[in-house]
N, C-alpha and C positions, 0 to 999 in steps of 0.2 A: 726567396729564390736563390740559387745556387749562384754563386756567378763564372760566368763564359770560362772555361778553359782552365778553372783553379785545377790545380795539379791535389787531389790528395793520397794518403796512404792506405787506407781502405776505406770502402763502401761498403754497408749493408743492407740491403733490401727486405723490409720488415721492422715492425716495432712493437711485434707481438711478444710475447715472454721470452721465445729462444732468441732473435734479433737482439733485443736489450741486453740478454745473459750472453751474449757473445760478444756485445759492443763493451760492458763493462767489463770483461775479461780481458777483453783484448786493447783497450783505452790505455793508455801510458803516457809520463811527459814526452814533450817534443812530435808526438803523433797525429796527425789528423787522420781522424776518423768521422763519416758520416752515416748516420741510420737514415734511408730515404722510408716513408709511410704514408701511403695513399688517404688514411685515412686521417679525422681528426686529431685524432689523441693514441696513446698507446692498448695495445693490445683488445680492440676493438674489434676480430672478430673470431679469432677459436678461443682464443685467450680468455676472454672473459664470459663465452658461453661453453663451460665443462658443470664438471659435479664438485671440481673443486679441493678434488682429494690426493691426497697422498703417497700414493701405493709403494708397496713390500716391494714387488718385484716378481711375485709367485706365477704369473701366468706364462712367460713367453721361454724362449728355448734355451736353454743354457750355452752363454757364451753369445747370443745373440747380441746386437745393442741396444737392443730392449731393455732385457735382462740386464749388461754391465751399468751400463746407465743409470737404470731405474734403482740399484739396489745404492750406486753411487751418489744418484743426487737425491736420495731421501736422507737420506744422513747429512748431506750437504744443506739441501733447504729445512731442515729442524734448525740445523746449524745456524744459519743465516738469518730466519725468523728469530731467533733469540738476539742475536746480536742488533737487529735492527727493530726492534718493536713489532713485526708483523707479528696479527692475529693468526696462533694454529693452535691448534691442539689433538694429541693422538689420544684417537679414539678405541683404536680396537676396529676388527671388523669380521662376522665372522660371513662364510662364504659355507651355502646350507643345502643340504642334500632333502629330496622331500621323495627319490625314489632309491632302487637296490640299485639300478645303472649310474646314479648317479655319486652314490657313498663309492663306487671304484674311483670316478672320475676323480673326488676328494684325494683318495689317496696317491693317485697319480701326480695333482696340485700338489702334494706336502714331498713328494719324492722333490717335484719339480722345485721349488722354490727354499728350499733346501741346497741341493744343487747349484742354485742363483745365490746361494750367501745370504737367503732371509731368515734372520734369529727371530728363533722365540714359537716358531709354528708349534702351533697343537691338534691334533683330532679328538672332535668333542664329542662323546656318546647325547641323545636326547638330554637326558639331565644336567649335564652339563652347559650345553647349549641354553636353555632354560632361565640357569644362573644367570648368566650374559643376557639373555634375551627376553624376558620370562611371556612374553605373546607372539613371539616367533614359532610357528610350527618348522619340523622336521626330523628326519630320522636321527641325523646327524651331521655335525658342520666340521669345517677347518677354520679355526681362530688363529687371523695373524694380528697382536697387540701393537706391532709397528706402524699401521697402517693410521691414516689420521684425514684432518681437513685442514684448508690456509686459507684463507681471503685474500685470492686472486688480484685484485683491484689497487689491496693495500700493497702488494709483492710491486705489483708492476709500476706504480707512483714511486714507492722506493727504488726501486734498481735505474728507472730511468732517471728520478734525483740526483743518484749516484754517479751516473751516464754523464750527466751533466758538468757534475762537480768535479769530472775530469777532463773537461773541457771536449767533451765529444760532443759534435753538433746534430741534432736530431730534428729533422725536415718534414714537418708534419702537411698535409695535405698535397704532395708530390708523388707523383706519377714516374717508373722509368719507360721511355717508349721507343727508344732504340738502346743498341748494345753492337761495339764494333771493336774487336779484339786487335790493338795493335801492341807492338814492340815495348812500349813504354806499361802497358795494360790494358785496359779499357778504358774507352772512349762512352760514356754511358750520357746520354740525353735526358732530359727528365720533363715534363711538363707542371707547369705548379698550379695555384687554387685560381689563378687567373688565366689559366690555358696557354702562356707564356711557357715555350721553348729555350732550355738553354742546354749547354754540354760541357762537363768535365771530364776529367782521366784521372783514374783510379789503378793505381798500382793493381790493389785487392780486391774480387768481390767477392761477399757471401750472400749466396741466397738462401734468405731465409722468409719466405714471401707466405709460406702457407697454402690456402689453397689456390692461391698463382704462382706457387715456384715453381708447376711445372714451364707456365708461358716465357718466366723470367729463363729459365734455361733451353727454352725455344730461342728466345732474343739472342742467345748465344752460340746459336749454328746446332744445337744439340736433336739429335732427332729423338723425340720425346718418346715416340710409341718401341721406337729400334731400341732406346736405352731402358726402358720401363721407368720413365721419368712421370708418365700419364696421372693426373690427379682423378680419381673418383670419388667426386662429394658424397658425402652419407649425412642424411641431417638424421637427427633427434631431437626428441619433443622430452619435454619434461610437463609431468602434473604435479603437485603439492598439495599434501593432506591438510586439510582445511577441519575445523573444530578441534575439539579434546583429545580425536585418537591420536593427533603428532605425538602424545605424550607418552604413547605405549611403544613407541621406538628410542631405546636405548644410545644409536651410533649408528655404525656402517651394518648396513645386509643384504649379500650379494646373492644371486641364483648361482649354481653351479653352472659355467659356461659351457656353451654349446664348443664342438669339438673343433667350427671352423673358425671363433675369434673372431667372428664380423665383428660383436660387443662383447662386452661381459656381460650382458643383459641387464634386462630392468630393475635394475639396483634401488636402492633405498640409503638417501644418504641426509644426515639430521644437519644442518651447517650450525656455523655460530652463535646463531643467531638463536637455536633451538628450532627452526622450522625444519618441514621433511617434507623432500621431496620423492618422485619417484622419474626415474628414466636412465638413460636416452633408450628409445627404441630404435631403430636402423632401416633408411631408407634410401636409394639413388636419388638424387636429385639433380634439376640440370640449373634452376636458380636459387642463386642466394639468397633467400627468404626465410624469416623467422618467425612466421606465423604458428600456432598450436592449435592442430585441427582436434577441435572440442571432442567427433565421434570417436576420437581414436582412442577415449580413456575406454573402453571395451578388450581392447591390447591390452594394457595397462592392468586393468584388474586380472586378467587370465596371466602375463606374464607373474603375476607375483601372489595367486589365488594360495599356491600350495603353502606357501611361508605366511604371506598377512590375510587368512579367512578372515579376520573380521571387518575387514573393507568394503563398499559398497560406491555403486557410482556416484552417488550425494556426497562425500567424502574426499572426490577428486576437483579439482580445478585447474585450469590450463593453467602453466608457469611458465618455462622460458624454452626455446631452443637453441641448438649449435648446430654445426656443420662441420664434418671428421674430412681429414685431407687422405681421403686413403690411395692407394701408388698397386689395389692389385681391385679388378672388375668383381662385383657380386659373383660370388661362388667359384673366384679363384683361392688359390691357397693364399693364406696371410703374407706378409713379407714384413721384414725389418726395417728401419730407417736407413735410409739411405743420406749418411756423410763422408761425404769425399771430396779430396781434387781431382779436379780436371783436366791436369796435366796431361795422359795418357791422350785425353782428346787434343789435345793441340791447344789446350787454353791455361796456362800457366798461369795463378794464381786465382782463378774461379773454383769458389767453391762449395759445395751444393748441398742442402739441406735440404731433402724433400721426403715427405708423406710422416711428420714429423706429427703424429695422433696421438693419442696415450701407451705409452704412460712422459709424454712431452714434456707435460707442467711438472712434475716429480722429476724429470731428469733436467728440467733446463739448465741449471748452473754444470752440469758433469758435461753437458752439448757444448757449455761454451767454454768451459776447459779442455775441452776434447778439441773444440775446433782451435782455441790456441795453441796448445799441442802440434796439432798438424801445421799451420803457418809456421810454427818454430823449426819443423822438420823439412817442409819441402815450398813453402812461398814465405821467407822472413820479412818484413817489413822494416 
C-alpha cells in the first residue's frame, strides 16, 4: 500500500507494455515514479493476449501515429530485443490477395506503407508467393520481410526489471478510485488487495489503463463520449493448428484487409515456439471474458478458406483470447491513438493514452518516448 499523503513526481496507471515503456523512459535519479496495476503482475490483459507480432507499419494513414510510431518502434524493439536477450525473430510476412479486388487493395497497401517509411516492400506475382509460402494459395501477395514475432512475456519481465532497477515503484494489485485535480496535481486515492483506502499527490499522471482508460479519464472531470475518450471492447478468439499441417506454414500470412480496419483479419501467425495459430476474429463485447467459443471455428475456416484449402475443422482447436480497447463504435470509421495532454482541459499535467490496440506492442518504446517528449515540452518533472 501506498502510504497517506506521499507527495510523488509521477504516477502511471497501467502496467501493461505501454505503462512499463513509459515508466522506464521516463524513470531517472532523484525521481519518484509510481506504476499503479489492478492486477497481479504486469501486462495481464491486452499485453499478453495479442499475436505477438511485429508489424512494418503498412496499414494505417500516413503521418497518422499509427503509422509514426509503429515504423519507429519496430526498429526500436528489434533494437532492444538484441540488447536484452528477448526472444524475436523477423520472419517475413506476406499479406495475399485470393481475389482481382483484392490484388488493387495490395497495391494500394505497397503505395501506403511506402509512404509510412516501410523498407524492403515487394509485390509478389503467384510464383513467387509460392517461394515464401509454397501451400499458400493466391493470386498474389505483398511481402513486408521487416515484419516479425517477440515473446511478449519475456519483453514485459524485462522492461519491468528494468523499471525497477531504477528505482521506480510498481503497485501491483491496486486499484485508482478517485482522482481530484488540485494546484500541487493530483490527489489520486487508490484501493489495494486488502480493500484499504489510501491517497497521494502526484505531480504527473499518465493514463495508460487500457481498456479502463477511458473510466480513469472519467475520474478526471473528462467527459468521455464529448471527448471520444469511449473504450469499445472487441474480443478475439484465436484457434491453433493442431497435427503435422502447422508444418506447412512457413511465418506470417495475412488476408487482405477489409477497407474499414475493424482487424486485419484472421491472420496466421507461427510463434516461437513453431506452433500456428489462427485469429483474432472481432466482436463487441460488454464483459471481460476469455473464453473460446469452440462453434466459432466455422468463422475461422471460411475466414482463411481461400489462402489454407487444406484445413479442415479436425485441425482446429480453441487457443486463447484478447480483448482490443477500440475508442471508435462497430462501423464507425477507425481512429488513431489518442496521446495527449490535458492541459487544454484544465488539467495540467494528465496525460492520456487511450485506445492504444495494434500496432501498440510494435510501437510501445516510440509511446514512451513520445510521452517523455511531451512531459519535457509542456509538464517537466
Amino acid at each position: 500500500m501506498i502510504p497517506s499523503m506521499l507527495k510523488v513526481d509521477a504516477v502511471i496507471i497501467g502496467a501493461g507494455i505501454i505503462g512499463l515503456s513509459v515508466a522506464h523512459e521516463i524513470c531517472s535519479p532523484g525521481k519518484d515514479i509510481v506504476v499503479i496495476e489492478q492486477h497481479s503482475g504486469p501486462g495481464k490483459v491486452i499485453s499478453s493476449r495479442n499475436s505477438e507480432v511485429i508489424h512494418a507499419g503498412i496499414y494505417y494513414p500516413s503521418g497518422s501515429l499509427k503509422a509514426t510510431l509503429c515504423v519507429e518502434g519496430s526498429s526500436m524493439l528489434y533494437a532492444f530485443s538484441r540488447n536484452h536477450g528477448i526472444p524475436a525473430r523477423t520472419t517475413g510476412k506476406v499479406i495475399v490477395a485470393v481475389t482481382a479486388s483484392e490484388e488493387k487493395t495490395l497495391e494500394e497497401l505497397f503505395v501506403s506503407g511506402q509512404a509510412n517509411g516501410v523498407q524492403g516492400l515487394a509485390l509478389l506475382d503467384r510464383a513467387q508467393l509460392k517461394r515464401i509460402e509454397p501451400h499458400v494459395e493466391g493470386k498474389s501477395a505483398l511481402f513486408s520481410p521487416g515484419t516479425g514475432i517477440i515473446d511478449t512475456h519475456a519483453l514485459l519481465k524485462r522492461i519491468e526489471a528494468l523499471c525497477l532497477e531504477k528505482s521506480c515503484s510498481i503497485v501491483y494489485r491496486t486499484r485508482l478510485v478517485a482522482l481530484d485535480p488540485v494546484s500541487s496535481g493530483f490527489v489520486c486515492t487508490v484501493s489495494g488487495p486488502d480493500g484499504k483506502r489510501s491517497s497521494f499527490i502526484s505531480e504527473v499522471l499518465i493514463n495508460a489503463a487500457g481498456l479502463d482508460s477511458d473510466q480513469i479519464a472519467s475520474l478526471a472531470g473528462i467527459d468521455i463520449d464529448k471527448a471520444g475518450y469511449r473504450i469499445y471492447p472487441i474480443k478475439g478468439e484465436y484457434f491453433r493448428i493442431r497435427g503435422s499441417k502447422h508444418r506447412l506454414i512457413q511465418g506470417l500470412v495475412y488476408p487482405c484487409p477489409a477497407k474499414s480496419l475493424t482487424g486485419l483479419g484472421i491472420h496466421v501467425t507461427k510463434d516461437l515456439s513453431g506452433s500456428v495459430r489462427l485469429g483474432p476474429n472481432a466482436f463487441p463485447v460488454k464483459e471481460h471474458t476469455y473464453d473460446v467459443n469452440p462453434s466459432h471455428v466455422d468463422e475461422f475456416l471460411a475466414g482463411t478458406a481461400g489462402m489454407l484449402p487444406f484445413l479442415s475443422r479436425d485441425d482446429l482447436i480453441p487457443d486463447m483470447a484478447g480483448i482490443r480497447p477500440k475508442i471508435h463504435a462497430p462501423g464507425e470509421e477507425v481512429r488513431d491513438f489518442v496521446i495527449c495532454h490535458e492541459q487544454k482541459r484544465g488539467l495540467q499535467g494528465f496525460i492520456n493514452l487511450i485506445g492504444i490496440e495494434s500496432p501498440g506492442l510494435t510501437s510501445c518504446l516510440a509511446i514512451g518516448r513520445r510521452v517523455r517528449q511531451l512531459m519535457n515540452q509542456e509538464c517537466p518533472i
